[in-house]
C-alpha positions as CSV (number, residue, x, y, z in Angstrom):
1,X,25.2,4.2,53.5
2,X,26.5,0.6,52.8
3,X,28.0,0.4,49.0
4,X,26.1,-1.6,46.3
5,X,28.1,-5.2,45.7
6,X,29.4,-5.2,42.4
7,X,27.0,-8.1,40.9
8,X,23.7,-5.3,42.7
9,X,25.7,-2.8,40.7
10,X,26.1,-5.2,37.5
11,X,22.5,-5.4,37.7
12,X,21.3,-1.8,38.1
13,X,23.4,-1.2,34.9
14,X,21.6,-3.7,33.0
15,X,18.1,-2.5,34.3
16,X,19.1,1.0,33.3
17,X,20.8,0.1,29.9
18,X,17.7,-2.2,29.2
19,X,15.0,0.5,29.8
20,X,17.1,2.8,28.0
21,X,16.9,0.6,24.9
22,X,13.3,-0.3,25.1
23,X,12.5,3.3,25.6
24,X,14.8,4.5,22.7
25,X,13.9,1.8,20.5
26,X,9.6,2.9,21.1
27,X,10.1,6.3,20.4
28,X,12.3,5.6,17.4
29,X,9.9,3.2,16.0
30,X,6.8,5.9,16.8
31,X,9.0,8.5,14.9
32,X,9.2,6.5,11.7
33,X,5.7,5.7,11.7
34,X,4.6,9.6,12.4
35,X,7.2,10.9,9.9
36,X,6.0,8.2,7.3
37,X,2.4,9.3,7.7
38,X,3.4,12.5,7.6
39,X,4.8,12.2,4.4
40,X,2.0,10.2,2.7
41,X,-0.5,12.4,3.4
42,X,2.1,15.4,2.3
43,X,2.8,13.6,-0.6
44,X,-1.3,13.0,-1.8
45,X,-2.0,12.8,-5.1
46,X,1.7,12.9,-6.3
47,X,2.0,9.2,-4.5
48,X,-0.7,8.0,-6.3
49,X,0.9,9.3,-9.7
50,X,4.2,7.6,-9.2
51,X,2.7,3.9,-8.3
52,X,1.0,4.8,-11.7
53,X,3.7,5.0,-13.6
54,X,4.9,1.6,-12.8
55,X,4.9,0.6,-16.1
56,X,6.3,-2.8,-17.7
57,X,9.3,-0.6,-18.2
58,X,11.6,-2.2,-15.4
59,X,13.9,1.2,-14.7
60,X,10.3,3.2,-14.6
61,X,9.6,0.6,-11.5
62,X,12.7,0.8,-10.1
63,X,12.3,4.9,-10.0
64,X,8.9,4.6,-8.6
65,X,9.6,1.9,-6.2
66,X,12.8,4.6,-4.8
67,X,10.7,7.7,-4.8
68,X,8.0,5.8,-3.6
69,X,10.3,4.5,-0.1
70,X,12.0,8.0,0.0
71,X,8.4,9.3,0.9
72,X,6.7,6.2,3.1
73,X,10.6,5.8,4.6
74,X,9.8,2.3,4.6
75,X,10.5,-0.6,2.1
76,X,8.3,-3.1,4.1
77,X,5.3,-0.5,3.5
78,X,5.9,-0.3,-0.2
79,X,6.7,-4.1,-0.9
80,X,3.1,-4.9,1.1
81,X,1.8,-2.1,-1.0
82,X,3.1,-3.9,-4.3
83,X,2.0,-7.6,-3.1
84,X,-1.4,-5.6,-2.3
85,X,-1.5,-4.0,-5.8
86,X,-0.7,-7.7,-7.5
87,X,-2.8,-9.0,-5.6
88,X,-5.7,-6.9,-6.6
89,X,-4.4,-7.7,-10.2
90,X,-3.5,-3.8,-10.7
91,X,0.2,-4.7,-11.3
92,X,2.4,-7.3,-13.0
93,X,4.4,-9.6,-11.7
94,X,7.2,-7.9,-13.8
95,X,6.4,-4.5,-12.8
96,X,5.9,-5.6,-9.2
97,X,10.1,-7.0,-9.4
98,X,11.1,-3.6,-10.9
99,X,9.3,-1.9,-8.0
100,X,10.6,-3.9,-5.1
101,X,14.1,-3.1,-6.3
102,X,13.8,0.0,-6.4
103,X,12.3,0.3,-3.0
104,X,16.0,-1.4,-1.4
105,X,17.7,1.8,-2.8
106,X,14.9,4.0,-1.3
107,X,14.5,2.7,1.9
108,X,18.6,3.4,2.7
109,X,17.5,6.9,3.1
110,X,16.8,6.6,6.7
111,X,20.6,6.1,7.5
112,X,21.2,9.3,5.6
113,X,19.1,11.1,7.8
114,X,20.8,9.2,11.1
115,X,24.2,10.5,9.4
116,X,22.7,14.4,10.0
117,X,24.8,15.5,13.2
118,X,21.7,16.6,14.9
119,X,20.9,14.0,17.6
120,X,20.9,15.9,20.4
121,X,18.6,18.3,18.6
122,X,16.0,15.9,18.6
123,X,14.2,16.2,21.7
124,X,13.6,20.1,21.0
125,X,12.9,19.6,16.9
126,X,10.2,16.9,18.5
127,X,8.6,19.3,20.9
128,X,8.2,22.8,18.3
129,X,7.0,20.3,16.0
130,X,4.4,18.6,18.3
131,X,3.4,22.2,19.4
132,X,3.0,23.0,15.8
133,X,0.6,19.9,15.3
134,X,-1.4,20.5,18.4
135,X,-2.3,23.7,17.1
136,X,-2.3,24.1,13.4
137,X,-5.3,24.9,11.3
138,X,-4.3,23.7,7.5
139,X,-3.9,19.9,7.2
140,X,-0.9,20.9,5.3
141,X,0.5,22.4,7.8
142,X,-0.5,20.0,10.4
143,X,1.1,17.1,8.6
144,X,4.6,18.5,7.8
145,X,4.9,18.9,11.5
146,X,3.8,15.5,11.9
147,X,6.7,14.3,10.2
148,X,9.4,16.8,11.4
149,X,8.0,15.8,14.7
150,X,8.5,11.9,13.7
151,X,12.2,13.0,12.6
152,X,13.2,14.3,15.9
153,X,11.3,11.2,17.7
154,X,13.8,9.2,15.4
155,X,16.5,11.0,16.5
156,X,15.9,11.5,20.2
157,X,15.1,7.7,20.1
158,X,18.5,6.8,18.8
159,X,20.0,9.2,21.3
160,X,18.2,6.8,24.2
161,X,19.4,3.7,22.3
162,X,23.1,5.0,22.3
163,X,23.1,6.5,26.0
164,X,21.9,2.7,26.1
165,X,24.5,1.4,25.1
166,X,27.3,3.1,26.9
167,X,27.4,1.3,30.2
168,X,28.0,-1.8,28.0
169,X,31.7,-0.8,27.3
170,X,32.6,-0.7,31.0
171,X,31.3,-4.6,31.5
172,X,33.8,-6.8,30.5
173,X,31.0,-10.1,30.8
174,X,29.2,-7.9,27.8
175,X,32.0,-6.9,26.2
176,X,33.3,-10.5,25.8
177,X,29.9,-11.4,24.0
178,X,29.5,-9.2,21.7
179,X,33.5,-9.7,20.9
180,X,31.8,-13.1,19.5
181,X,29.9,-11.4,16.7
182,X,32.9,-10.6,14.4
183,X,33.4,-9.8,11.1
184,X,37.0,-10.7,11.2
185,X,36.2,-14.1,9.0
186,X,34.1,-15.5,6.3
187,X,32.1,-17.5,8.8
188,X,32.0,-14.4,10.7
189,X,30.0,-12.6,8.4
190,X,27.9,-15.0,7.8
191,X,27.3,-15.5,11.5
192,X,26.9,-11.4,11.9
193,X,24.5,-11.3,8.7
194,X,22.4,-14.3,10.3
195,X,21.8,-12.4,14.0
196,X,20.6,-9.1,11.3
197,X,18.2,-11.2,10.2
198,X,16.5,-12.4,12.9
199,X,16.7,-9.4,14.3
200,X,15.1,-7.6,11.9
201,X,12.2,-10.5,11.6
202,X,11.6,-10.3,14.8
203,X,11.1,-6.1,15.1
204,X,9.4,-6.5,11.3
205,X,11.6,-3.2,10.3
206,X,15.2,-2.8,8.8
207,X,15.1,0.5,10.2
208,X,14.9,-0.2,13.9
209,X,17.2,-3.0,13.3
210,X,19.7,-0.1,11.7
211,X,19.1,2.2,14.7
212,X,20.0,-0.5,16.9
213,X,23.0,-1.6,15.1
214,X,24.5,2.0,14.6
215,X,23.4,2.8,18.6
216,X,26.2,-0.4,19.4
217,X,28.6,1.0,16.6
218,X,28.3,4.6,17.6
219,X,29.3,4.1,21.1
220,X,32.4,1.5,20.3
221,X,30.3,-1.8,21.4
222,X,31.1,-3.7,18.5
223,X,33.4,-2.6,15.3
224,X,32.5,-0.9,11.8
225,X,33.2,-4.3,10.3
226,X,30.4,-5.9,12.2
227,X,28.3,-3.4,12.0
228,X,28.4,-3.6,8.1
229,X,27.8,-7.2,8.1
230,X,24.6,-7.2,10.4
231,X,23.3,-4.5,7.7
232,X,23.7,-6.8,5.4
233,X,21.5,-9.5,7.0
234,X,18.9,-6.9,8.1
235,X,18.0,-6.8,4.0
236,X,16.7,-10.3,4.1
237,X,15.4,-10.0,7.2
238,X,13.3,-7.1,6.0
239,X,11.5,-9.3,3.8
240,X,9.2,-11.3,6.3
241,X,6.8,-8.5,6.1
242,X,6.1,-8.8,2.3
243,X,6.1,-12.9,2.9
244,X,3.6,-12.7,5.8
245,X,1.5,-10.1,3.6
246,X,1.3,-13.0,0.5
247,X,-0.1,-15.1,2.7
248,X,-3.6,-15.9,1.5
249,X,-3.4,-14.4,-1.4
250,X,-3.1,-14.6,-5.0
251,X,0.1,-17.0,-6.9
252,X,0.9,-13.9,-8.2
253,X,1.3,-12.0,-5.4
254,X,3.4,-15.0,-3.8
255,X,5.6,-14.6,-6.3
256,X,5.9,-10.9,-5.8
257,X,7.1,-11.5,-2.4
258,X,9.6,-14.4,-3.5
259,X,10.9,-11.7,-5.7
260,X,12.0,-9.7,-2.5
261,X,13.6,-12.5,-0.8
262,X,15.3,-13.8,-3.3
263,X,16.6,-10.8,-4.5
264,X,17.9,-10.1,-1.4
265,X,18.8,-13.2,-0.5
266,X,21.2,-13.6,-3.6
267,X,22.5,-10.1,-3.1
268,X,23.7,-10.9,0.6
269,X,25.4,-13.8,-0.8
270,X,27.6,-12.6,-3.6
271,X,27.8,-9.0,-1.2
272,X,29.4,-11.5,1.7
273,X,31.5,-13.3,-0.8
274,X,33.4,-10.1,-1.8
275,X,33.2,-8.8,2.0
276,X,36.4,-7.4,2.3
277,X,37.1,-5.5,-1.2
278,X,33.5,-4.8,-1.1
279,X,33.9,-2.3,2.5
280,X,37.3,-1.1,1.5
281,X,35.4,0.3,-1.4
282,X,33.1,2.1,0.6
283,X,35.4,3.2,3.2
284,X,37.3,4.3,0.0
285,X,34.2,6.0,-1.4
286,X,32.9,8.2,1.5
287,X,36.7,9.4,2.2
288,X,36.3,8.9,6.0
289,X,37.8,6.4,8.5
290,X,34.7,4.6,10.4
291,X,36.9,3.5,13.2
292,X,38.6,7.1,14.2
293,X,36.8,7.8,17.3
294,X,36.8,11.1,19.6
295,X,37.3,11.6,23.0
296,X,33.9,13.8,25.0
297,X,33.5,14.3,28.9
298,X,30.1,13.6,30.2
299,X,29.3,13.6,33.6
300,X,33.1,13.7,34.6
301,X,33.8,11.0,32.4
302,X,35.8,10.4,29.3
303,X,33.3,8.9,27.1
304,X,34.3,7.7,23.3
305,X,32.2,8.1,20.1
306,X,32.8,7.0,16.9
307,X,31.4,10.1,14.9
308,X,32.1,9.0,11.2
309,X,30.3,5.3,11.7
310,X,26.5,6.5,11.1
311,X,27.4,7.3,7.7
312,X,29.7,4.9,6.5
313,X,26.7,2.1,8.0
314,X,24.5,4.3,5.3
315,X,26.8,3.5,2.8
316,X,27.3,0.3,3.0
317,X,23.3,-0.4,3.5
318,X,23.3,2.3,0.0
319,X,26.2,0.7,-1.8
320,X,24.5,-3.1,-1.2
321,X,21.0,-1.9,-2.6
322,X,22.4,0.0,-5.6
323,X,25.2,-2.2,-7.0
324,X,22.5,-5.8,-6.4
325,X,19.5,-3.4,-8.3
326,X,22.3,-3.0,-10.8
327,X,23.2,-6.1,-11.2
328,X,19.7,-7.8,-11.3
329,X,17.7,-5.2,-12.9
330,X,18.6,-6.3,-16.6
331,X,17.0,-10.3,-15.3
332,X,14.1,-9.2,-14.5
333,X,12.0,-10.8,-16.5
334,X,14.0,-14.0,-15.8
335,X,13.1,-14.1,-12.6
336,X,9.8,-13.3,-13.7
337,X,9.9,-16.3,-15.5
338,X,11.7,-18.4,-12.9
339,X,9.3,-17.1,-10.1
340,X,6.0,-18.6,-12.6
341,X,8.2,-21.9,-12.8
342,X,8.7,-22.2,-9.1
343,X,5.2,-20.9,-7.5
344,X,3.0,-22.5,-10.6
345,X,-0.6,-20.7,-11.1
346,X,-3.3,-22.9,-9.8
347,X,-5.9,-25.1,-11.3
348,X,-8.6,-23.1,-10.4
349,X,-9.9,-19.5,-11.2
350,X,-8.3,-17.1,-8.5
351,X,-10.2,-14.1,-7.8
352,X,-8.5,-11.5,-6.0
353,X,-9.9,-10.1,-3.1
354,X,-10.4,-6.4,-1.5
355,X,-10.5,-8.1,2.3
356,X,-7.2,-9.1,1.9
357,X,-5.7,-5.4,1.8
358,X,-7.8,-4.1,5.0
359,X,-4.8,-4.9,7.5
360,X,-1.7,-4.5,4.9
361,X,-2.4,-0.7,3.7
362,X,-4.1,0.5,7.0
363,X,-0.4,2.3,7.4
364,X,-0.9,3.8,4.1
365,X,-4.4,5.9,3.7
366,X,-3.1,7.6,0.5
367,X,-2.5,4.2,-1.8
368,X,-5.5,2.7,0.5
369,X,-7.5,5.5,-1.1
370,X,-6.2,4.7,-4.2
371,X,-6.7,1.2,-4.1
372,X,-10.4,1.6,-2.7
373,X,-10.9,4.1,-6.0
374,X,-9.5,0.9,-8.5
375,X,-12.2,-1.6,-6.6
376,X,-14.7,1.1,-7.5
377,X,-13.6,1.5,-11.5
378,X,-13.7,-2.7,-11.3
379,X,-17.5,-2.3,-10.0
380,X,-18.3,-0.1,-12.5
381,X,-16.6,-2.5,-14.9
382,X,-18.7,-5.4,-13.7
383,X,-21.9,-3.5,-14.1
384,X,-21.0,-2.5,-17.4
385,X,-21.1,-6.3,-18.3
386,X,-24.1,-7.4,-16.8
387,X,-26.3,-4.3,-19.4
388,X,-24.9,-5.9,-22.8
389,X,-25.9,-9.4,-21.2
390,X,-29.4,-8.1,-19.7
391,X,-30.1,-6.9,-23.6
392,X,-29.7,-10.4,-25.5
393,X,-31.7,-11.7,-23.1
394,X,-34.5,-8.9,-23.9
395,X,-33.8,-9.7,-27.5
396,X,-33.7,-13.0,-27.0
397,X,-30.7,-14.2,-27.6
398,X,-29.2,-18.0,-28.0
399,X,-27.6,-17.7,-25.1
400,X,-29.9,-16.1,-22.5
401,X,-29.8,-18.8,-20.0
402,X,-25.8,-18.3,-19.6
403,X,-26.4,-14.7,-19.8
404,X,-28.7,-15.2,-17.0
405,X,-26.8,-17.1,-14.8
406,X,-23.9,-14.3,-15.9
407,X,-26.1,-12.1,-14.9
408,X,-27.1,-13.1,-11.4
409,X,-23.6,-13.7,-10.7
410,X,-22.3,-10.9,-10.9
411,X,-25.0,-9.1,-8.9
412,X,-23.4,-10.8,-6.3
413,X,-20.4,-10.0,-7.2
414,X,-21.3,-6.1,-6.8
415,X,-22.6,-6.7,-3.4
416,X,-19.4,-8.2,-2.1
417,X,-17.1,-5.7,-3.4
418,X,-19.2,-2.9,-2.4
419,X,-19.3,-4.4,1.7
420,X,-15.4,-5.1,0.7
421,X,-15.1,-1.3,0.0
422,X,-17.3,0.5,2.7
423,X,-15.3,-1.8,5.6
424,X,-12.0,-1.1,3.8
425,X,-12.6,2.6,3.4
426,X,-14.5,2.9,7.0
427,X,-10.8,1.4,8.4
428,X,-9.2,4.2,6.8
429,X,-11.1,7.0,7.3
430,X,-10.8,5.8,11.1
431,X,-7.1,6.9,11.1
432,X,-5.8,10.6,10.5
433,X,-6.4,11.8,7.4
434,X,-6.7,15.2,5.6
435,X,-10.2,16.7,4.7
436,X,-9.5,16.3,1.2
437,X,-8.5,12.3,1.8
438,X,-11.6,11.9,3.8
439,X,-13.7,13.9,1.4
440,X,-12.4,11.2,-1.1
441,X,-13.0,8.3,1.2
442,X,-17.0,9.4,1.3
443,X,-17.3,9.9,-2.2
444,X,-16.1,6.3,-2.7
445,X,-18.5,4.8,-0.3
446,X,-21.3,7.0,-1.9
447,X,-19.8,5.6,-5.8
448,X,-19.8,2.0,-4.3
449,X,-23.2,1.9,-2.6
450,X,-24.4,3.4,-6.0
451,X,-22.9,0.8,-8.5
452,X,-24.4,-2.3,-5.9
453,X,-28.0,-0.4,-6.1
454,X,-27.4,0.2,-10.0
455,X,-26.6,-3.6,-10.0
456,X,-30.3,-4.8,-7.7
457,X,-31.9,-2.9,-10.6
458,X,-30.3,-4.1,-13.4
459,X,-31.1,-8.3,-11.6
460,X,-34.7,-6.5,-11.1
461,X,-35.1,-6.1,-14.7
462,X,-34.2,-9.5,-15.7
463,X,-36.7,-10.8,-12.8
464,X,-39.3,-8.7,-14.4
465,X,-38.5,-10.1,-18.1
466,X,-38.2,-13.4,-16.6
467,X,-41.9,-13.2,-14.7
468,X,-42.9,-12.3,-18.6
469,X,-41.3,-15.9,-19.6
470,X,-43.3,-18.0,-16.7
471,X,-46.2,-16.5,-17.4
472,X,-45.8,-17.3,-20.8
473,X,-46.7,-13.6,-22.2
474,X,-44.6,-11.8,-24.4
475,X,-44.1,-8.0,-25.0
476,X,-45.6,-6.9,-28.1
477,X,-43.1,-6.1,-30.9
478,X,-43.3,-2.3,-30.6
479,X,-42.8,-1.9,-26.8
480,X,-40.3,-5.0,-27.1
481,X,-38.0,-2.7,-29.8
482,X,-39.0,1.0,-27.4
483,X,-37.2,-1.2,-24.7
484,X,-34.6,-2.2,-26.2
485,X,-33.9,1.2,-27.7
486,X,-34.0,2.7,-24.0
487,X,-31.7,-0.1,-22.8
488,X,-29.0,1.4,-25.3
489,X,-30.1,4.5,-24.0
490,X,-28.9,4.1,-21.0
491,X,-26.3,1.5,-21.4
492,X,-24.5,4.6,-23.1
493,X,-24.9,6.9,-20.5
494,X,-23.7,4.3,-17.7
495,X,-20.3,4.0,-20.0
496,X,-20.5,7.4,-20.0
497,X,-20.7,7.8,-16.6
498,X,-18.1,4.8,-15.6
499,X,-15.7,6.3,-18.1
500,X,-15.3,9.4,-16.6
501,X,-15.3,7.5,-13.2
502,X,-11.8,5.6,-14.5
503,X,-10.7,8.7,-15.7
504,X,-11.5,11.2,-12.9
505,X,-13.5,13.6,-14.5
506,X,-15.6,15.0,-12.2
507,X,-16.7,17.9,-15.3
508,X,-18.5,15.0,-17.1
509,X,-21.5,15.5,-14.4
510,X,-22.7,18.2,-17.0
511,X,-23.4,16.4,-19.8
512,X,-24.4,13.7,-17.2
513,X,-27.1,16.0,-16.4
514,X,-28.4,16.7,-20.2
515,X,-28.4,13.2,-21.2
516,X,-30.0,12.1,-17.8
517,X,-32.9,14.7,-18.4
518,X,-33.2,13.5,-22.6
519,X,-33.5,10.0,-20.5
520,X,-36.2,11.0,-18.1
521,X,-38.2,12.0,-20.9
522,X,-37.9,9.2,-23.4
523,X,-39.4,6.8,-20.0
524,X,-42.4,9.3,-19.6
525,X,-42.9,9.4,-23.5
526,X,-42.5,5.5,-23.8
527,X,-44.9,5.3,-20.7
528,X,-48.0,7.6,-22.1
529,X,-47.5,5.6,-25.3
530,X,-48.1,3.0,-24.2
531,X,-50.9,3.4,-21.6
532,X,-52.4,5.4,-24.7
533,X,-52.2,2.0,-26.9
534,X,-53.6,-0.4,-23.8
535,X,-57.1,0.4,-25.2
536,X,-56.6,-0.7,-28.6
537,X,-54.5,-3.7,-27.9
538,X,-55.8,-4.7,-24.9
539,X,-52.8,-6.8,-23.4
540,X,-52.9,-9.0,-20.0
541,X,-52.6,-6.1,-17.2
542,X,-49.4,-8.3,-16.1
543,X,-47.7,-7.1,-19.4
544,X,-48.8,-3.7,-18.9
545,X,-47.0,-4.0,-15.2
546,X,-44.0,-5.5,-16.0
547,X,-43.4,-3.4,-19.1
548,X,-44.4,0.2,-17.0
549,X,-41.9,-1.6,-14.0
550,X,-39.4,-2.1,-16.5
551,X,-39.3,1.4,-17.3
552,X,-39.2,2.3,-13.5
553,X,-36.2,0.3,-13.2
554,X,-34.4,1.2,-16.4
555,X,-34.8,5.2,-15.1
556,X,-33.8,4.0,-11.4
557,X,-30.2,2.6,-12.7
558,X,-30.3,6.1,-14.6
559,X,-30.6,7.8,-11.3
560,X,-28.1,5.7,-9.9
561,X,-25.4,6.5,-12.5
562,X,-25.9,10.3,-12.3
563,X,-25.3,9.5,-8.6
564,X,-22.0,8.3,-9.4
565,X,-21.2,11.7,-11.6
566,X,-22.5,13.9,-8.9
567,X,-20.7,12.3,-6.4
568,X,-17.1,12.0,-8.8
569,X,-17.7,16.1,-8.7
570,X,-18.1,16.7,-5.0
571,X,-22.3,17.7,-5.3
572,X,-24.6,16.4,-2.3
């Protein structure tokens, strides 16, 4: 058998180390996205509570936008999430800041769990947990193992990415160019931070970019110092993803994802000025020496690890996020302030739209839920508007014709957002979700397609007064004030109804049910009256049509509404 040539033998090393990287770097990038969804869906409601509580209070924010990462394991995730939320006018520009700092300090979690000596675990954690999925029963269940399952994907996936890396030390051509990237200087740094960067914009996550970077530290390829200094450039890096998300959207939302790059941006600057005191303080910190390095035999060969340099990477990605938050978080509204300044609001009206979340939260079901739920209050809001409108008009009002045009407007406005929702919602529901989270999904198609029908009739009535108007007939004073009094009627019981929709009080289907009844039987009274009257008062059949169409319609948007209540309680 003739010998491979030393270049042939160059070459199957680089094959091998390249597949080897690929590979690790697929599966690692799989595991976050399983454990993330994992989480999410584990998480439920008690996600949607802490994006809740981002109030205007900028260390509420900065806790939510931190819990919030710990559980999607992914600050890209959450800062699309905010720009989403912004853009859908559910969050301020302020609150929006104190959440994307906190989700910096959250999303340094994943190196924690890198720094768990259990990499060689991974591959067997992945397969009990995949068993465990394949077979489980209770969504609860199911899910957890989906995320331990993504955890030991991570982990076996760095494992590939380090075994990787190994035949690098042995190449002396490869050696000599990664010797290049050094931390050593000022300029250095800079240079190191820079390659981060683009690294991390190209993958479009910090923590692949980390895997990779503590894969080449782990196994000796390039130093601690180095290592630390690519970290650092992997935080601006990080921020294309919220940048590409504000595309398109709202000037508010622009300048919620300006906030994350220059937040990060400024950090990495005044972090790389104080390089030096800045990683003897962490080395100082954590109590271990990055650079000592062990001595293992693997397949009759002494092979060298550097055990201690997974976490001292996690504390210098850590240490970065928490002393910037720290030292930005009391300017917040500042940069508010400078971010309205630099990205100025435009001259026109902007109205945010549901379309543009369809892509950015299809990683996130739970807050997609939630958002879907918001779009459905704001229909409910919208059809609350057009019933006080719809009665000066009946009354006849001095400004009926704006009211009108109001009127048809947002009729159309209803129909958008409701096709908005059900192709939103039909995304999500597409993906793996729990019962319950699908469950939810329905009812907020069912809610949506009954505000939009809610709206037709609403638009029919004001056709029907309006035919009244060309005709030139008039309603007799009587059944003029019984409709009005039945418009109140049930403009009261749609706020009812739309008020426990905000709330999410599915009990209020109860009372729903009295009042819809007392309804019902005020339209059948009005009705009989009046067909009682037509022989005394004789009016033009059309009047007698429209007025008994009129009270068809009114008990149709009823219908609708008690719909909504059913539907907020989980009845058919």
């Amino acid at each position: 058998m003739i010998a491979a040539a030393p270049a042939e033998l160059n070459a199957v090393f680089i094959i091998t180390m390249f597949f080897n990287v690929v590979a690790g770097l697929g599966v690692f990038l799989l595991g976050m996205k399983y454990m993330s969804e994992g989480l999410q869906t584990i998480a439920g409601r008690r996600l949607r509570t802490m994006i809740g509580a981002a109030t205007s209070n900028r260390f509420a924010g900065m806790a939510v936008g931190t819990g919030v990462t710990c559980l999607v394991q992914s600050s890209s995730v959450t800062t699309v999430m905010v720009v989403g939320f912004v853009t859908a006018g559910f969050m301020t520009l302020t609150q929006a800041i104190g959440v994307i700092m906190g989700a910096n300090i959250g999303t340094t979690i994943t190196g924690w769990i890198l720094a768990l000596k259990i990499g060689k675990y991974g591959l067997p954690i992945m397969g009990v947990a995949a068993l465990v999925f394949r077979f489980a029963n209770k969504d609860r269940l199911k899910f957890l193992a989906m995320a331990i399952m993504g955890m030991g994907m991570i982990f076996f996936g760095l494992e590939l990415m380090k075994n990787g890396f190994k035949p690098i030390r042995g190449m002396e051509d490869f050696e000599a160019w990664f010797s290049t990237f050094s931390a050593d200087t000022y300029f250095g740094v800079l240079k190191c931070a820079a390659v981060g960067c683009v690294l991390t914009m190209i993958v479009q996550s910090s923590s692949a970019t980390l895997g990779i970077t503590i894969g080449l530290a782990s196994t000796g390829v390039i130093p601690f110092h180095t290592a630390a200094a690519l970290v650092l450039g992997e935080n601006i890096g990080t921020t294309i993803t919220a940048y590409l998300a504000s595309i398109g959207t709202t000037t508010n939302a622009k300048r919620a994802a300006y906030a994350h790059v220059i937040f990060n941006v400024l950090g990495v600057i005044w972090i790389t000025a104080l390089f030096r005191p800045y990683i003897h303080v962490v080395e100082h910190f954590i109590g271990i020496d990055p650079s000592a390095s062990t001595t293992a035999v693997e397949d009759g060969k002494e092979v060298v690890n550097f055990p201690h340099v997974t976490a001292a990477i996690a504390a210098v990605h850590t240490g970065f996020n928490v002393a910037n938050t720290l030292m930005f978080l009391p300017f917040t509204n500042y940069l508010a302030a400078l971010l309205t300044r630099l990205v100025p609001d435009r001259e026109f009206k902007e109205t945010p739209h549901l379309t543009m979340l369809d892509s950015n939260l299809s990683d996130t079901p739970v807050i997609g839920i939630e958002q879907a739920r918001k779009e459905v209050n704001r229909m409910a809001d919208t059809l609350d508007k057009m019933l006080p409108r719809l009665r000066e008009v009946i009354a006849g009002g001095a400004t009926n014709e704006k009211n009108i045009q109001k009127i048809f407007h947002k009729e159309e406005v209803l129909d958008i957002m409701q096709k908005e929702v059900t192709v939103f919602v039909t995304d999500l529901l597409a993906g793996s979700l729990t019962h319950d989270l699908a469950d939810e999904g329905r009812r907020i198609l069912r809610i949506a397609d009954e505000y939009e029908s809610a709206g037709d009739y609403v638009q029919n009535l004001l056709k029907l007064y309006l035919r009244l108007d060309q005709a030139d007939l008039k309603l007799i004073q009587s059944d003029r004030d019984n409709i009005l009094g039945l418009h109140d009627d049930v403009a009261n019981y749609v706020d009812l109804v739309s008020t426990a929709c905000r709330q999410d009080r599915p009990e209020a289907v109860t009372k729903a049910h009295s009042m819809g009844e007392g309804i019902s039987h005020h339209i059948r009274r009005l009705r009989n009256q009046h067909l009682a009257e037509v022989a005394n008062h004789r009016p033009e059949p059309l009047v007698t049509v429209i007025y008994t169409d009129m009270l068809n319609a009114y008990r149709r948007v009823k219908d609708h509404a008690l719909n909504v209540a059913e539907a907020l309680a989980g009845e058919k």
